[in-house]
N, C-alpha and C positions, 0 to 999 in steps of 0.2 A: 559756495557750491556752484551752482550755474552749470555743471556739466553733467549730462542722459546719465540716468540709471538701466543699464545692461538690464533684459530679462531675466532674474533669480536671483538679483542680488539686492540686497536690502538696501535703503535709500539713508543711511549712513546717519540717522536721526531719530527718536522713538517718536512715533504718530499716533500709535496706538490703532492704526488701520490695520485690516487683515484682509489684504483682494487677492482675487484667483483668477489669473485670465489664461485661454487658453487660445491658444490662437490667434490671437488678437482681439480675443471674444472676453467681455469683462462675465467671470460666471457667477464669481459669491466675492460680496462688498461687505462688510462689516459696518463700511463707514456711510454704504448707504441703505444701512437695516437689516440685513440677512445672519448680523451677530457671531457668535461664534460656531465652528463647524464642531455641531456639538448633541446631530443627531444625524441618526443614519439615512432621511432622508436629503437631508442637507451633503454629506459625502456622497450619495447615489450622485447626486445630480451633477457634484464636482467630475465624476469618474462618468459620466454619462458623457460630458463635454471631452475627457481626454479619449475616450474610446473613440468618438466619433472624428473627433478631431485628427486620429490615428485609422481609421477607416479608406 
């Protein structure tokens, strides 16, 4: 491997992480506790960053 992973595209390997970053802002980590986006206000907060981010 050795070579960047492009933003959107999967890191060519199963990790089992699940990170959201938005901007350059890391918003939901799976792999540092935040788990699966698997209630509504876990997606708020996802969609909270791209609005603003979009602002």
């Amino acid at each position: 491997m050795g070579q960047p992973v492009p933003p959107g595209c999967g890191a060519g390997e199963v990790t089992g992480w699940f990170e959201v970053t938005v901007g350059g802002r890391l918003v939901h980590s799976k792999k540092n506790g935040d788990g699966f986006v698997d209630t509504d206000a876990k997606l708020q907060k996802i969609v909270a960053a791209i609005k603003a981010a979009l602002a």
